[in-house]
C-alpha positions in Angstrom: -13.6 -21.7 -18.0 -10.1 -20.7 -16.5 -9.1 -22.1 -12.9 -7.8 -20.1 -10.6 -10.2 -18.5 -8.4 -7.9 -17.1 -5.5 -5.1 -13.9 -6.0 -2.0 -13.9 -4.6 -3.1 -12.7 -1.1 -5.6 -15.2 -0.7 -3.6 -18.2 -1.3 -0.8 -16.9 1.0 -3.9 -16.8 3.7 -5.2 -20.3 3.2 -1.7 -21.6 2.1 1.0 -19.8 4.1 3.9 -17.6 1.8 6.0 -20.6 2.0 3.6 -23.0 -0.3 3.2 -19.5 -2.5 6.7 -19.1 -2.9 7.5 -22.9 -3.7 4.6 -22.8 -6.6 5.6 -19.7 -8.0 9.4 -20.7 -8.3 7.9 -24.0 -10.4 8.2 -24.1 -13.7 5.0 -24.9 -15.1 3.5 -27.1 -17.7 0.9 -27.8 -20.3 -2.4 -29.2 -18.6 -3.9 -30.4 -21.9 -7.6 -29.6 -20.0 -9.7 -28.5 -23.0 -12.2 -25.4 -21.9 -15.5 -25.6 -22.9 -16.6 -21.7 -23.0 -15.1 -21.0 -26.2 -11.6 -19.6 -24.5 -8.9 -20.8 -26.8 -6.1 -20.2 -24.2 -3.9 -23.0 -23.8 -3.8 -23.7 -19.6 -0.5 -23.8 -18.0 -0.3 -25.2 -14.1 2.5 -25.9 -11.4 1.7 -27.6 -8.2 2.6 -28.1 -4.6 1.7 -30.0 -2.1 1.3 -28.2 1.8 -0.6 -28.9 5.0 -3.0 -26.7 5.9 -3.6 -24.9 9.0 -6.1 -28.2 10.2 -3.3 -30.6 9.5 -5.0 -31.4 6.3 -2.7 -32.4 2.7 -3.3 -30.3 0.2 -2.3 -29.1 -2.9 -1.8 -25.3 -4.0 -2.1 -25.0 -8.1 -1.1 -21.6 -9.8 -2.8 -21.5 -13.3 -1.2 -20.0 -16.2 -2.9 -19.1 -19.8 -1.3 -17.9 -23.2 -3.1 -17.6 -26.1 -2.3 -20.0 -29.4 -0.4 -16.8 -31.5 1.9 -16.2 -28.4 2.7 -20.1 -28.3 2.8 -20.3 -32.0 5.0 -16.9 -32.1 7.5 -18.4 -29.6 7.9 -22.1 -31.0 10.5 -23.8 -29.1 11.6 -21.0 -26.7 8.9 -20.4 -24.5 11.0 -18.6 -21.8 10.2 -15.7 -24.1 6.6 -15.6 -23.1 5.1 -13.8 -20.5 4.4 -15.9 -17.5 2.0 -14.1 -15.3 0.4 -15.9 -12.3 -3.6 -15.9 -13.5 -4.8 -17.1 -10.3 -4.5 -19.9 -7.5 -6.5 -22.7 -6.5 -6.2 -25.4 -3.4 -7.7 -28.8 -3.5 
């Protein structure tokens, strides 16, 4: 099952743009999580930490997914790949 269950609009609510914009300027990196509803996507992830609104640490995650041909197709340049934001998650 893919993480990532807030867009773009809803972490900047529960995050602030500042913690968006940090995780989004991350490179990100392999997770190694294995999904267990048949998805073969490999799961990508960069993280931040904030403070919520509360006064709270937490930690904004944006999720990333390619499939095994893309990976497999790009080999050691993976700059080539198309990195688009899947979704967002705070713990």
């Amino acid at each position: 099952m893919r993480k990532g269950n807030l867009n773009r609009e809803e972490a900047i609510k529960q995050a602030g743009l500042e913690a968006v914009e940090k995780v989004e300027a991350l490179d990100c990196d392999f997770t190694n999580r294995l999904q267990t509803d048949g998805d073969d996507s490999v799961e990508f992830a960069a993280s931040v930490k904030f403070v919520d609104a509360e006064g709270i640490d937490r930690v904004l995650t944006a999720y990333y997914y390619q499939t095994p041909e893309d990976l497999e197709r790009a080999g050691d340049n993976l700059g080539c790949l198309n990195w688009e934001i899947e979704g967002y998650e705070i713990d």
